[in-house]
C-alpha positions as CSV (number, residue, x, y, z in Angstrom):
1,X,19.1,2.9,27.5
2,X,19.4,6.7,28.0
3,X,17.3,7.5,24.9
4,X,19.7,5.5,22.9
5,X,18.9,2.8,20.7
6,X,21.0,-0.2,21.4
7,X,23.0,-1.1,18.3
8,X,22.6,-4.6,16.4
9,X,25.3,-6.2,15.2
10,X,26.0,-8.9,12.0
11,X,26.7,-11.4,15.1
12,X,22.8,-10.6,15.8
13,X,21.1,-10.4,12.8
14,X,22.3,-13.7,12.2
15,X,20.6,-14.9,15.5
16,X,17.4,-13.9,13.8
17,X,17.8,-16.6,11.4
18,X,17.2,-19.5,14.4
19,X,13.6,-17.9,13.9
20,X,13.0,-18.7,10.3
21,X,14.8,-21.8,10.6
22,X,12.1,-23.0,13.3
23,X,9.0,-21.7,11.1
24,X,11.2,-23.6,7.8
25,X,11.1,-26.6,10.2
26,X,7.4,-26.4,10.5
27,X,6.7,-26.0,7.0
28,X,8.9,-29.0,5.9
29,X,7.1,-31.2,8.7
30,X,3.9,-30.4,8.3
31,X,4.8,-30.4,4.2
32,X,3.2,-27.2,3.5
33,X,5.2,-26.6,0.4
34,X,6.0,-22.8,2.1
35,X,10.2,-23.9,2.6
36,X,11.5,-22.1,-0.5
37,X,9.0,-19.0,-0.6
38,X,10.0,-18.9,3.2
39,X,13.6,-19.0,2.4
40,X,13.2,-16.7,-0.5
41,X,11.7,-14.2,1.0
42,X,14.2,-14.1,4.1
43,X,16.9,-13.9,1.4
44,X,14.4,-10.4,-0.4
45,X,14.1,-9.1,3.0
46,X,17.9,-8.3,4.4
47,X,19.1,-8.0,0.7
48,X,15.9,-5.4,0.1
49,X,16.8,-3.9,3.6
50,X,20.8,-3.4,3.2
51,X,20.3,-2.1,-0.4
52,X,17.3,0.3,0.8
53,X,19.3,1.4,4.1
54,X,22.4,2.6,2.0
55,X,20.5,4.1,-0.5
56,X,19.1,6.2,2.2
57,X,22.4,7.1,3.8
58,X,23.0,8.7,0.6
59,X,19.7,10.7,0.1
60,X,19.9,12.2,3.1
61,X,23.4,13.4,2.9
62,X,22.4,15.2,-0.3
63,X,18.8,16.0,1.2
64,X,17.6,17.4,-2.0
65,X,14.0,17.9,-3.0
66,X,14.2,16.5,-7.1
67,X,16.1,13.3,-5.5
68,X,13.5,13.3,-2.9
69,X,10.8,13.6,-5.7
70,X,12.1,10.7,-7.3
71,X,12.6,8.5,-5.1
72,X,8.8,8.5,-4.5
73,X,8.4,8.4,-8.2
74,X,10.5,5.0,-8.2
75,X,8.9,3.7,-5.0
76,X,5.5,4.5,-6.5
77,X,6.6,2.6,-9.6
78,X,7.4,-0.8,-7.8
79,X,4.1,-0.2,-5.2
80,X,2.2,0.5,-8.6
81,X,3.7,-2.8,-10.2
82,X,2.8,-4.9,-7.0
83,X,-1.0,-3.9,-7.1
84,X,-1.2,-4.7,-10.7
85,X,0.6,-8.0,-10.0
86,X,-1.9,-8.6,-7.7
87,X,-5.1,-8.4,-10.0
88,X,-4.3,-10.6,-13.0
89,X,-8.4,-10.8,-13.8
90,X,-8.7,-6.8,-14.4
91,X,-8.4,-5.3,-17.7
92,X,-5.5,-4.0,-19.3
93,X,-4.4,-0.5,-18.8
94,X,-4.7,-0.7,-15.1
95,X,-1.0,-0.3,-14.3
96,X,-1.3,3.6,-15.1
97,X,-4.0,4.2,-13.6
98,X,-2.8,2.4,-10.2
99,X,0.6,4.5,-10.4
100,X,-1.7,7.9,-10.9
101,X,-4.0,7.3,-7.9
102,X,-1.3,6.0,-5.9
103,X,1.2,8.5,-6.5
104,X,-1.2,11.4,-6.4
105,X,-2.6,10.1,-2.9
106,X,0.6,9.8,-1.5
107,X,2.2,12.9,-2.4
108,X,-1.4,15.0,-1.7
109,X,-1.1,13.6,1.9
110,X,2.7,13.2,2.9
111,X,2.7,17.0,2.0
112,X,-0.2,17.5,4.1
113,X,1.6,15.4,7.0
114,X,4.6,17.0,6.6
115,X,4.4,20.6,6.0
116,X,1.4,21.0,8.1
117,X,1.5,18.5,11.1
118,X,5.4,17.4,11.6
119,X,6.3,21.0,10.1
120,X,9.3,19.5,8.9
121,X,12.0,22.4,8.2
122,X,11.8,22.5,4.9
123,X,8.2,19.9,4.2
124,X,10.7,18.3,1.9
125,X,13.4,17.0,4.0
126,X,14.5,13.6,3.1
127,X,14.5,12.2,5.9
128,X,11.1,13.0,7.1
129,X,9.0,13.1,3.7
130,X,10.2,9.6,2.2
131,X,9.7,7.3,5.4
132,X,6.1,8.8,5.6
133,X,5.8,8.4,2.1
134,X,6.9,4.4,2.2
135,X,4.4,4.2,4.6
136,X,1.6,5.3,2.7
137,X,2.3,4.0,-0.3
138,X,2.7,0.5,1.9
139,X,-0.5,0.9,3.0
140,X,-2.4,2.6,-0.1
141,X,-0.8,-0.2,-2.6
142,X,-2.7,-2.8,-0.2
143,X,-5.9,-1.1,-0.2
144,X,-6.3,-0.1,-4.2
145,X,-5.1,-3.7,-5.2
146,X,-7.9,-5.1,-3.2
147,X,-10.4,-2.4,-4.6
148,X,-9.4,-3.1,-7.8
149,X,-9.9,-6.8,-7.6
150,X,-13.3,-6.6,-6.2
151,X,-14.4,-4.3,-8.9
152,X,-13.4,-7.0,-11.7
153,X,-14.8,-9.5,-9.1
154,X,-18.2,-7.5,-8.7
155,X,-19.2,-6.0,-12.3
156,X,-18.6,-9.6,-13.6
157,X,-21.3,-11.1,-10.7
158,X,-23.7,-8.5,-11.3
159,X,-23.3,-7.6,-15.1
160,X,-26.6,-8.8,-15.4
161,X,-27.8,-6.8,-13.8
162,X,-25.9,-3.5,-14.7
163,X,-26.7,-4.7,-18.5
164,X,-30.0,-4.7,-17.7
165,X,-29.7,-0.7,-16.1
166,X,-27.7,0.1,-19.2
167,X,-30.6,-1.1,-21.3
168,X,-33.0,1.2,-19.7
169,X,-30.7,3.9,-20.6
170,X,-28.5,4.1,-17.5
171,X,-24.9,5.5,-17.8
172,X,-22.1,3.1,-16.7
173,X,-21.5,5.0,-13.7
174,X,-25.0,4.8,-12.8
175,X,-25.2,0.8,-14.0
176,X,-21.9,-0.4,-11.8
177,X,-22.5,2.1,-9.0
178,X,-23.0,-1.0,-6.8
179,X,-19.5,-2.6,-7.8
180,X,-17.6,0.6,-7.1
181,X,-19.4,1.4,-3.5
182,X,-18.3,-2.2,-2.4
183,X,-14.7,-2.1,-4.0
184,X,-14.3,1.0,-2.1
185,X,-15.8,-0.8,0.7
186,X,-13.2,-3.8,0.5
187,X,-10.3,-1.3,0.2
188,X,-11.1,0.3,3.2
189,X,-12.0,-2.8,6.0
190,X,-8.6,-3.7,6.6
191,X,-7.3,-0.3,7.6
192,X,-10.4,0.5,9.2
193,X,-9.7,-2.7,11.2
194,X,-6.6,-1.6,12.4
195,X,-8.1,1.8,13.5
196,X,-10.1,-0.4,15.9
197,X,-7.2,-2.9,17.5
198,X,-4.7,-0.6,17.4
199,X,-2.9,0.3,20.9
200,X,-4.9,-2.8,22.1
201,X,-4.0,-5.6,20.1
202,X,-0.9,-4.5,18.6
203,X,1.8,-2.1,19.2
204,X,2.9,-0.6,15.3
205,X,6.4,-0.2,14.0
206,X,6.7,3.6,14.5
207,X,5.2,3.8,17.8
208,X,7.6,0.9,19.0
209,X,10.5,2.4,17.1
210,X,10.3,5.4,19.3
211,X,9.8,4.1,22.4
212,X,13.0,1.8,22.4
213,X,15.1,4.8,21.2
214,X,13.7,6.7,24.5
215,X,10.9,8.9,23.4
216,X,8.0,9.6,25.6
217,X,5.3,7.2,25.1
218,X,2.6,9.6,24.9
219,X,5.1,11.7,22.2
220,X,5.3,8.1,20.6
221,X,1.6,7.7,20.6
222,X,0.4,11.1,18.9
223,X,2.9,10.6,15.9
224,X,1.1,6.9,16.1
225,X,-2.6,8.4,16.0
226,X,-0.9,10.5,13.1
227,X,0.3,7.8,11.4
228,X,-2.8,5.9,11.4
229,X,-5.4,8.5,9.7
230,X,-3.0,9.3,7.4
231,X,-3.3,5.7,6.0
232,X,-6.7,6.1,6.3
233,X,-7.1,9.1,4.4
234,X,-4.0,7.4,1.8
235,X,-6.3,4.3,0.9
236,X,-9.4,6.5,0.9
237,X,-8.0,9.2,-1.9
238,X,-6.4,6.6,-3.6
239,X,-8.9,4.1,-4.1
240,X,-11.3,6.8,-5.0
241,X,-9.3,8.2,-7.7
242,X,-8.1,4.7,-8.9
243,X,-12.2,3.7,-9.0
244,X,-12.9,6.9,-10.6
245,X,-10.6,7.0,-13.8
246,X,-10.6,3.2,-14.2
247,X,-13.9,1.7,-14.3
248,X,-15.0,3.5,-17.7
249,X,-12.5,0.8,-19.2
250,X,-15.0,-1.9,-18.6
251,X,-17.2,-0.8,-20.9
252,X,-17.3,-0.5,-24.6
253,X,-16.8,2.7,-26.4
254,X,-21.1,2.3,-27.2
255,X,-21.3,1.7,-23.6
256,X,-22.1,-1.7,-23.1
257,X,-20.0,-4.2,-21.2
258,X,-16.7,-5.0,-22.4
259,X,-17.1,-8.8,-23.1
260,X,-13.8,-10.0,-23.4
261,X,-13.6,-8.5,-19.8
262,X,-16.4,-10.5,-18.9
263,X,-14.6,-13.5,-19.9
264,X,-11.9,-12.7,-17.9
265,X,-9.6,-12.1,-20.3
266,X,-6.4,-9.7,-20.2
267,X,-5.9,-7.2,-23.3
């Protein structure tokens, strides 16, 4: 290939649709009711893609650091609205608190990654600080939605007990300290899984990327190991500061329990 990336054309693309139309097939045989999500979601995917590819052309022609700022800010605002979307048990006043900890974690380490590892000329460039930023905030969106559902899912199972902790004068910290170390915990397995099968069960997008477009595979594979405990350290931050400012809204403003979050009830 000489280091170049073989182009793909319309004609190709198309091809591509033979695939879905044999896991469609499935689906309608088997009656799995999946056809139109299937469908639907090819249809999100290239119309998301084309849209998202132009956009970029455009960004990084003008390559400039308040457009590159906002871009994150909008791509933080649809991530944000995804995890919330994701946890229709959990209290009201969540969706703030999911855009804070996300965006804060993503712009604390794509600044790191950037101006400090990549040494991107300036940190800011568009091209470099917004694909590592939709990485992260692919990844940390994943990570505080699940943390985030567990803690509803925990302080309800145990509120006896934490009512019984706040009785004996415990502070709600101290009373759901339990929930918050195994929502952390639940954020954190599925990146921690692909530390593990990384490079042995799976090849990722980056590192592949860069291979078929001729890069050394042992360049490829340091801006992989990157890549990977930057997500790490994403989900980490983020679901920390998401636990942190959030789970003083399940309580009261004496401290108990909120109960019409232990019915499960939105506000």
């Amino acid at each position: 290939m000489n280091g170049v990336v073989p182009p793909i054309g319309i004609g190709q693309l198309a091809l591509t649709v033979v695939l879905v139309v044999a896991a469609g097939a499935v689906s309608a045989l088997l009656r799995l009711g999946l056809l139109r999500s299937l469908l639907w979601g090819t249809v999100r995917t290239v119309v998301q893609l084309l849209l998202i590819g132009h956009a970029l052309v455009f960004i990084f022609s003008i390559d400039n650091r308040y457009l590159v700022l906002a871009t994150v800010a909008v791509m933080t605002f649809i991530a944000a609205h995804a995890a919330r979307g994701r946890t229709p048990h959990v209290p009201g006043g969540a969706f703030a608190v999911t855009y804070v900890a996300l965006f804060s974690s993503t712009l604390l380490v794509s600044i790191t990654v950037c101006a400090l590892i990549v040494k991107a000329e300036p940190w800011h460039t568009a091209r470099v600080a917004i694909p590592i930023s939709g990485m992260i905030l692919g990844n940390a969106m994943n990570g505080i939605a699940l943390s985030l559902d567990r803690l509803a899912a925990e302080t309800r199972s145990r509120s006896g007990e934490s009512e019984t902790l706040l009785l004996l004068g415990a502070s709600p910290w101290e009373a759901i300290r339990r929930s918050l170390r195994e929502s952390l915990r639940s954020g954190m397995i599925p990146t921690i899984n692909s530390l593990k099968t990384v490079g042995l069960v799976s090849l990722p997008g980056m590192m592949t990327g860069q291979i078929l477009g001729g890069v050394d595979p042992l360049v490829a594979v340091r801006y992989q190991i990157v890549v990977m405990l930057m997500l790490a350290a994403a989900v980490a931050i983020g679901s920390l500061i998401l636990l942190a400012a959030y789970y003083r809204r399940l309580f009261t403003e004496d401290e108990a329990l909120d109960p019409v979050f232990l019915r499960g009830e939105r506000r």
